[in-house]
C-alpha positions as CSV (number, residue, x, y, z in Angstrom):
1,X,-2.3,23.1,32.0
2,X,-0.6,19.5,32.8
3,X,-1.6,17.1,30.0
4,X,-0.5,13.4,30.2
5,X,0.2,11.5,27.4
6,X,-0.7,7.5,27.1
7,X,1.0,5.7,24.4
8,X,3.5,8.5,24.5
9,X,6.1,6.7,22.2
10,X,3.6,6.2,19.4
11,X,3.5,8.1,15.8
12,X,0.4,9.9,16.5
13,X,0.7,10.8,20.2
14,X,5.0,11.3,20.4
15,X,4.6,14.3,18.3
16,X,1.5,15.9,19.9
17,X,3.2,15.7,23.4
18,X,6.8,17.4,21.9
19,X,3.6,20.2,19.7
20,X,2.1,20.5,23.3
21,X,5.6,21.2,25.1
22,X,6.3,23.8,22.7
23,X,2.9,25.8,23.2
24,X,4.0,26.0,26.8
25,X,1.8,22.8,28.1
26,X,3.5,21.3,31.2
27,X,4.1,17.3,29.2
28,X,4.0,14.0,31.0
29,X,3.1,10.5,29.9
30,X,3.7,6.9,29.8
31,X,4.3,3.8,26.8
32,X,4.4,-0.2,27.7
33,X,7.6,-0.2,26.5
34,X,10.7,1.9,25.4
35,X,11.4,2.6,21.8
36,X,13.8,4.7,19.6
37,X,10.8,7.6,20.5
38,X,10.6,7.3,24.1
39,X,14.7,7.9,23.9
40,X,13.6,11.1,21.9
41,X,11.1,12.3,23.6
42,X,13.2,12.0,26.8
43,X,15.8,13.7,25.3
44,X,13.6,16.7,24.2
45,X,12.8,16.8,28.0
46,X,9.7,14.9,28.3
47,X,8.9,12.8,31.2
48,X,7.6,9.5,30.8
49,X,7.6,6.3,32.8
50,X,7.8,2.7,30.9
51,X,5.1,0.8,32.0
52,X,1.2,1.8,33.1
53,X,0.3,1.5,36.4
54,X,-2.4,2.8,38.2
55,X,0.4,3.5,41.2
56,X,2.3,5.5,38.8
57,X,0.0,7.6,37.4
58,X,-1.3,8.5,40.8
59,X,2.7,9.3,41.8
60,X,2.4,12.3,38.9
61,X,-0.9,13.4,39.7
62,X,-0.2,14.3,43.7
63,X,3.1,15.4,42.3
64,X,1.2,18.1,39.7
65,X,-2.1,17.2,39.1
66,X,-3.2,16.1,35.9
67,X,-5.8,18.6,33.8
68,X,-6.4,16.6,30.7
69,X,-5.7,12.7,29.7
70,X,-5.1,12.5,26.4
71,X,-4.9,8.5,24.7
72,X,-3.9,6.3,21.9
73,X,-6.5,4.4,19.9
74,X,-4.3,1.1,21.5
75,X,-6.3,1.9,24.8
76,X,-10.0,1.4,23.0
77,X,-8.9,-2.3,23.3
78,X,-8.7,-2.8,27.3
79,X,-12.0,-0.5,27.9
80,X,-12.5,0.2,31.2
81,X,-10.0,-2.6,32.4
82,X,-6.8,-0.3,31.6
83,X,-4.8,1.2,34.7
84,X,-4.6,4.8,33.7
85,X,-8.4,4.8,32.3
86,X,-10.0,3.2,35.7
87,X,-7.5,6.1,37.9
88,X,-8.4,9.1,35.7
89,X,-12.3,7.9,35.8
90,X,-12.0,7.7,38.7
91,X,-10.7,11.1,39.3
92,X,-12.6,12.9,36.8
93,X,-9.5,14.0,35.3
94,X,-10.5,15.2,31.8
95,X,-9.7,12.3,29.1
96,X,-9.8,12.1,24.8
97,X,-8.3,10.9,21.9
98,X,-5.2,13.2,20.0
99,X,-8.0,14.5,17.7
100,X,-9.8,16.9,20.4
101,X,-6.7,18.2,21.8
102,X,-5.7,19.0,18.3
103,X,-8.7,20.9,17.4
104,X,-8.2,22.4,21.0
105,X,-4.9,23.5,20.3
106,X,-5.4,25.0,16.8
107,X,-8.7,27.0,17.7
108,X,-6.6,28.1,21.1
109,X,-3.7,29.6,18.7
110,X,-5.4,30.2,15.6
111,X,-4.2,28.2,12.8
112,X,-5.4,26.9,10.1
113,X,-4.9,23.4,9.1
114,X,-3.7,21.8,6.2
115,X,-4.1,18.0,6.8
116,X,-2.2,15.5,5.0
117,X,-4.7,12.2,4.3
118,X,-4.4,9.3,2.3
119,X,-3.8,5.2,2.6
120,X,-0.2,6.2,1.9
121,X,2.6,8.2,1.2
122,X,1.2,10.6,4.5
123,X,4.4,10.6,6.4
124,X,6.7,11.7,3.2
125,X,3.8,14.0,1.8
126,X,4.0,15.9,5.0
127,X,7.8,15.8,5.7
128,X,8.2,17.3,1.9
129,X,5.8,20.0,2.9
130,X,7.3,21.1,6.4
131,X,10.5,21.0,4.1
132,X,9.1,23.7,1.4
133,X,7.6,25.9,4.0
134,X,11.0,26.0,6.0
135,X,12.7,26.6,3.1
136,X,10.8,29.9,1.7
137,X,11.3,30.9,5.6
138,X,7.6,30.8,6.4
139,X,6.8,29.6,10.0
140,X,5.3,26.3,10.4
141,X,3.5,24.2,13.1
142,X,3.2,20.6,12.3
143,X,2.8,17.3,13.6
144,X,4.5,14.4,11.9
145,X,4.7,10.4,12.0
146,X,8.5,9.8,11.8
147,X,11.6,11.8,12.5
148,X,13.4,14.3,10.3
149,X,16.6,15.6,10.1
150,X,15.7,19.0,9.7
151,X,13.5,19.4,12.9
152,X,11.0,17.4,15.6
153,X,8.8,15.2,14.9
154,X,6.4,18.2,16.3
155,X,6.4,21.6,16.4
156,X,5.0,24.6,17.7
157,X,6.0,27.8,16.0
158,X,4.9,31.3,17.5
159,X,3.9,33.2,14.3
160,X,2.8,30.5,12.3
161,X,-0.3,30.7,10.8
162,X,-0.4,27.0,9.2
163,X,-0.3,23.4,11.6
164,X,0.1,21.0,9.0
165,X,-1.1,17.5,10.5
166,X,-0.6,14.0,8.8
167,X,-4.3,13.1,8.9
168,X,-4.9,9.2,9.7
169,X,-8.0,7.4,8.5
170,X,-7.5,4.9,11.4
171,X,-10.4,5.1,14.1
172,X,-11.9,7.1,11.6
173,X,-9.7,10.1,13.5
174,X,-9.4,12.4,10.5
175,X,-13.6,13.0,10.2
176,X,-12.8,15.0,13.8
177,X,-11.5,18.0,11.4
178,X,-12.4,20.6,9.1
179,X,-9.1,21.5,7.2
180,X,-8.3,24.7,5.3
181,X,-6.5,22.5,3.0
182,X,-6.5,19.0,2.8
183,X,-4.3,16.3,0.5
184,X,-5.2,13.0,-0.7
185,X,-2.1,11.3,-1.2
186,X,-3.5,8.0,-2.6
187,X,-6.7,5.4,-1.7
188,X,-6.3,1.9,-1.2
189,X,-8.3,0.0,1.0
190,X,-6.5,-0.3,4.6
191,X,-7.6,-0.5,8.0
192,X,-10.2,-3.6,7.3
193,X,-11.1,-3.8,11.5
194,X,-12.6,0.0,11.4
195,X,-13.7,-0.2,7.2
196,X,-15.3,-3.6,6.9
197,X,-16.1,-3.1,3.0
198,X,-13.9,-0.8,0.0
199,X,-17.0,1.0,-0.1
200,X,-16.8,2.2,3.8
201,X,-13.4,3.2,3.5
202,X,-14.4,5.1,0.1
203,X,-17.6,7.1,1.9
204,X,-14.7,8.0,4.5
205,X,-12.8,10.0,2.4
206,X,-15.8,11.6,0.6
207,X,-17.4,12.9,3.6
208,X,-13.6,13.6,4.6
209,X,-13.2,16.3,1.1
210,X,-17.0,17.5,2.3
211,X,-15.7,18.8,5.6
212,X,-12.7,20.4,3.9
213,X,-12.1,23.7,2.5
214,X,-10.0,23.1,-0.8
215,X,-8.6,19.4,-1.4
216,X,-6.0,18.7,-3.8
217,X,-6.0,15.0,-5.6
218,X,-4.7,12.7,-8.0
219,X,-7.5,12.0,-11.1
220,X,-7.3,7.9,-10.8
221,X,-8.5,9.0,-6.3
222,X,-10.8,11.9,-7.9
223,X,-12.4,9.0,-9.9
224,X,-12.7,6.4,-7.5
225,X,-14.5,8.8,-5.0
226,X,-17.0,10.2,-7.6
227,X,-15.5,14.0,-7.3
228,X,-15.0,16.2,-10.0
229,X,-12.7,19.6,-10.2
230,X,-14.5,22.5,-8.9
231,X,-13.7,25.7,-6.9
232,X,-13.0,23.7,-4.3
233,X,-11.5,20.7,-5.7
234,X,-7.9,21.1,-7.8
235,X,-7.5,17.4,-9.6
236,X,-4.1,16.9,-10.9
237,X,-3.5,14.6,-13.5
238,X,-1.8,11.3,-13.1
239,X,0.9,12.1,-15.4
240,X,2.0,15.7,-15.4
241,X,4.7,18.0,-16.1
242,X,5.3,18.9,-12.6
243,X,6.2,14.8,-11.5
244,X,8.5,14.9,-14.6
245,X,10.2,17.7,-13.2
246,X,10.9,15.9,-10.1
247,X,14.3,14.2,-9.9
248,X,13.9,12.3,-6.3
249,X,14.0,8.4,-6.7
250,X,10.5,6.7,-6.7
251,X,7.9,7.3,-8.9
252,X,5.9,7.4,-5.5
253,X,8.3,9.8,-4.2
254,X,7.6,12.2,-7.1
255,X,4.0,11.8,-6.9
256,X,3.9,13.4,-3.3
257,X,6.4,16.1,-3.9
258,X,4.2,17.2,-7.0
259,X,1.3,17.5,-4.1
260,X,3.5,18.9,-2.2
261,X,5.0,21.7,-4.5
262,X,1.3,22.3,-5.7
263,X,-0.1,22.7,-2.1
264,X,2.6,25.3,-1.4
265,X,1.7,27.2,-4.5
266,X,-1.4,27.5,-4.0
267,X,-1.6,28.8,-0.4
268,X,1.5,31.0,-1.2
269,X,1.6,31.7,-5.0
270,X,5.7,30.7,-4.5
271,X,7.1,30.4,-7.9
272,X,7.0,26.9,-9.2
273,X,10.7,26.7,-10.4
274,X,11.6,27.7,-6.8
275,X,9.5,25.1,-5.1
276,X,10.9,22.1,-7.5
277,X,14.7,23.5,-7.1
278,X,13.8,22.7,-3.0
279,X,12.2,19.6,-3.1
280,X,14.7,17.9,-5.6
281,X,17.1,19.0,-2.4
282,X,14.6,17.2,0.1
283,X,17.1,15.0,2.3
284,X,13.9,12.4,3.2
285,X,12.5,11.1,6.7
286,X,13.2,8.4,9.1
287,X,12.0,4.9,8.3
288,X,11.0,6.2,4.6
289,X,13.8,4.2,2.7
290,X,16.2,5.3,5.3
291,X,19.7,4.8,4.7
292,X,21.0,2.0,7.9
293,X,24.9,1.4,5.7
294,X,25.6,0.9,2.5
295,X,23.7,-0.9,0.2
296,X,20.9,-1.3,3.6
297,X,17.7,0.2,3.6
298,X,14.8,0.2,6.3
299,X,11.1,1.0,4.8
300,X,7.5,1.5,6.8
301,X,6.1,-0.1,4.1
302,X,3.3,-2.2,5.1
303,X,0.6,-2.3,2.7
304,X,0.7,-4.3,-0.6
305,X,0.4,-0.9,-2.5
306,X,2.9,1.1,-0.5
307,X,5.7,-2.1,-0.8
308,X,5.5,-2.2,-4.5
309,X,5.5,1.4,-4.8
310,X,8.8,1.1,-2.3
311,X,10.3,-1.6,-4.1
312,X,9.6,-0.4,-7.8
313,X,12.1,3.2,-5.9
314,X,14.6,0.1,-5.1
315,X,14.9,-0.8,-8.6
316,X,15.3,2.5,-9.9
317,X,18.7,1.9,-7.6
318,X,19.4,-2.0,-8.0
319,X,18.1,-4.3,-10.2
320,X,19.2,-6.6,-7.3
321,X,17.2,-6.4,-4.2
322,X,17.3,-8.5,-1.6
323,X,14.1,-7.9,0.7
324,X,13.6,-9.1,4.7
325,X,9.8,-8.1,5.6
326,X,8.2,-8.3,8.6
327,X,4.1,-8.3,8.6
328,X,2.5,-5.8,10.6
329,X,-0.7,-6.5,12.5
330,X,-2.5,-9.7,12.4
331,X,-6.0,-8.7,12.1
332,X,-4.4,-6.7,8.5
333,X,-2.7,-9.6,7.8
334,X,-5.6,-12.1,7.5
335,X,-7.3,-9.9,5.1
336,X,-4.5,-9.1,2.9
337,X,-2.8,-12.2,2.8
338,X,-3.8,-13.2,-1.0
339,X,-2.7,-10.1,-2.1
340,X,1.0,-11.1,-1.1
341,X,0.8,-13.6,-4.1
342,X,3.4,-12.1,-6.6
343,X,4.0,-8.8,-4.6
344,X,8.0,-10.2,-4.6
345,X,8.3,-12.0,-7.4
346,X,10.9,-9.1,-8.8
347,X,13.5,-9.8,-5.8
348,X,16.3,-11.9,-5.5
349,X,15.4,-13.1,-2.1
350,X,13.0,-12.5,0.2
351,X,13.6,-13.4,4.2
352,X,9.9,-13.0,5.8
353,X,10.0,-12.9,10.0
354,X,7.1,-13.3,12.5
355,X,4.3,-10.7,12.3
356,X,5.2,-8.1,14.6
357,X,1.7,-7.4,17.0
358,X,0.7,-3.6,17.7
359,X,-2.7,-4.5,18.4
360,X,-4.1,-7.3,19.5
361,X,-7.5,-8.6,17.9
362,X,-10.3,-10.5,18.8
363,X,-9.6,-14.0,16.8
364,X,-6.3,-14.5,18.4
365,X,-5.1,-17.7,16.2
366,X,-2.0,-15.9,14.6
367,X,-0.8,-16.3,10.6
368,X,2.8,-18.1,11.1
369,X,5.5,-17.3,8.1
370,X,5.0,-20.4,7.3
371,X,1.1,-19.7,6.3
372,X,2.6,-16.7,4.2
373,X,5.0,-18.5,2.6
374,X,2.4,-21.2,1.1
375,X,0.5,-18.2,-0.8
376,X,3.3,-17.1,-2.8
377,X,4.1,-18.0,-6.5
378,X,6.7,-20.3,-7.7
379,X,8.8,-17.7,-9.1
380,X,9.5,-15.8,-5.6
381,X,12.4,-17.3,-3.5
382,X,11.3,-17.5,0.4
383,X,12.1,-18.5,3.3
384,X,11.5,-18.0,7.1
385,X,13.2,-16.7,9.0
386,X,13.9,-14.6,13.0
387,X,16.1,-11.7,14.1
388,X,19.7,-13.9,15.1
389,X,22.5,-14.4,13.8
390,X,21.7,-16.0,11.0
391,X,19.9,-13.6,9.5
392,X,23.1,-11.1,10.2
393,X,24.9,-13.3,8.2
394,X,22.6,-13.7,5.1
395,X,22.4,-10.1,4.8
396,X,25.9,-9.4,5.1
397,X,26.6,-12.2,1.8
398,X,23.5,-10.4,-0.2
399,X,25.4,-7.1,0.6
400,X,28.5,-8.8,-0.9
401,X,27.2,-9.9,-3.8
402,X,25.9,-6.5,-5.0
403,X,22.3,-7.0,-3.6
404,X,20.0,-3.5,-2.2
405,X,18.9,-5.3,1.3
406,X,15.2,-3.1,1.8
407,X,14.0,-4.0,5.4
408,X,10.4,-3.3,5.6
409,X,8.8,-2.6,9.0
410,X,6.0,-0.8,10.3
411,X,6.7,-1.7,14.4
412,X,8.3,0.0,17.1
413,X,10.1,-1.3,19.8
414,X,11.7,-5.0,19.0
415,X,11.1,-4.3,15.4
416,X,13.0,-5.0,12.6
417,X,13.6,-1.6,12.3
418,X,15.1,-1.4,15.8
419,X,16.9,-4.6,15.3
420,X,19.2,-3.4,12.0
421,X,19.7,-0.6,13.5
422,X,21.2,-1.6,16.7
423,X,23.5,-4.8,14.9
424,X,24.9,-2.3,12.4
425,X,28.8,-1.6,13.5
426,X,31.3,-0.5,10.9
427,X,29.2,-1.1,7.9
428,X,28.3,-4.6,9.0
429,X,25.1,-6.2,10.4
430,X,25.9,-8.0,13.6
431,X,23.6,-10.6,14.7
């Protein structure tokens, strides 16, 4: 079967196509634009084109034809006016989202899933687990949001009986599955242009624990969604013995390893002691306070919860941290904007950059820095600012002066996170 990828370099579709390559799929696919993924991808012997084009998607299919299209939620916004939508319409060349191929793919090998949900801490939550279950030697499959060091972003692994999926909320795309196991990492309200009220967001989740086998939660979440411990249900307390046994930076950090740890027990009954030992050794995952140099880190943060969880982990390392953020989404950004009021007030500087678009909305008047800047408190030291050389410079004199520079970025390509990566030479940022 030839399945075609759109939006190939994104975090939800990049690992299905590598998952889908490895369960001996034939893997093409396309991305507007290239990105540290699209490199990766290639290199894992993908083939992709930059750019969609009705022309080049017809190239591939008279080349091999194309059995199933399989999309990004980025198309929804063009409709029926998107290239590689109007050809494979046109050609009644099956098309869905990730979510039905995944379901195809685990009922077609037999796993069982254990889905990773939650506003945030997804990405870590599931890298810590694919890091336990390697580590007792017990075959995984798995899809995953970032990169790791100690495999692909996806993976198909003959003899696995577990796919462990990081389970977005966003298009309401985790309510597609019924888990074996499911974690709720954390709830606060995101996504405001799918969940117009808390409430929404909140019934999302419930109905999302219904459809699941056994879900393991925090107390304060167990609360907020009206569920109490059951057969089904395990609710660990906020504070436990098991997070104070965690030695990883971040109280954050220790929160999803405790999930983590506990998930593992309880579909293996692995010793506890074991299962800390490893994840106090877990090495982290890209873009999840990712080393760049010395005294440089780059974060996904992009929700007001998630930053202050990231930058209360900074503090545990520097009293003195220097942040540059850039925004992420503009519809997100107009309803969260109040909420950026003290958020920094704890740093000694804060640099803030242009939003960085994904998605375009329908109100297309765009927040400025400027806008930002005007909601913040007296006590947080601002200013705007753009990816040059001046920028290079002010972080080199923060890192001179003993400052933590945290990056914080949740774009792709021509993201901040792609911009310190490629001006850091010999320990230096080069604008």
């Amino acid at each position: 079967m030839h399945v075609y990828f759109s939006g190939i370099g994104g975090t939800g579709i990049g690992p299905l196509a590598l998952i889908a390559l490895q369960a001996g799929y034939d893997v093409s696919g396309s991305d507007m634009q290239e990105s540290q993924y699209t490199h990766y991808l290639e290199e894992k012997g993908i083939h992709l084109t930059i750019g969609q084009s009705e022309e080049a998607i017809q190239k591939i299919n008279a080349q091999h034809p194309i059995d199933w299209f399989v999309y990004s939620s980025a198309l929804d916004q063009f409709k029926d006016s998107h290239p590689e939508l109007r050809f494979v319409k046109a050609n009644g060349i099956r098309l869905s989202k990730r979510d039905e191929f995944i379901a195809h793919l685990i009922e077609e090998n037999n796993l069982q899933m254990i889905a990773v949900s939650g506003t945030n801490g997804k990405t870590t939550t599931t890298s810590m687990l694919i890091w336990l279950f390697k580590n007792i030697n017990l075959p995984i499959s798995y899809s995953l949001g970032a990169k790791i060091s100690f495999g692909d972003m996806g993976a198909y692994t003959k003899g696995s009986n577990y796919f462990v999926y990081e389970c977005d909320e966003y298009d309401r795309n985790f309510l597609y599955f019924f888990p074996t196991f499911s974690i709720i990492t954390s709830i606060a309200w995101d996504h405001r242009d799918i969940y117009p009220t808390r409430n929404s967001y909140n019934e999302a989740f419930a109905q999302f624990i219904n459809q699941s086998g056994k879900v393991l939660l925090f107390e304060k979440d167990a609360k907020l969604l009206h569920q109490s411990s059951d057969n089904k249900r395990i609710i660990m307390e906020n504070s436990n013995k098991l997070i104070d046994s965690i030695t990883l930076h971040g109280l954050h950090n220790r929160q999803n390893a405790a999930l983590a740890v506990e998930t593992v027990h309880q579909l293996t009954n692995h010793d506890y002691e074991a299962l800390i030992q490893i994840i106090n050794n877990f090495p982290g995952s890209n873009r999840r306070f990712e080393k760049i140099i010395e005294n440089v880190y780059s974060d996904y943060a992009h929700t007001p919860e998630k930053i202050a969880a990231t930058l209360q982990l900074a503090h545990e390392i520097n009293k003195n941290v220097v942040v540059v953020y850039e925004p992420h989404n503009n519809d997100r950004q107009k309803t969260i904007i109040d909420e950026y009021h003290s958020l920094f007030e704890s740093v000694n500087k804060l640099y803030w950059l242009p939003t960085y678009i994904a998605r375009k909305d329908a109100d297309d008047v765009q927040l400025s820095p400027k806008d930002f800047l005007g909601k913040l408190n007296r006590k947080t030291n601002a200013q705007e600012v753009a990816m040059n050389e001046n920028l290079a410079t002010e972080i080199n004199k923060a890192i001179s002066e003993g400052n933590l520079v945290l990056c914080l970025s949740a774009g792709g390509g021509g993201s901040l996170d792609e911009w310190i990566r490629e001006t850091c030479h010999n320990g230096v940022i080069h604008g």
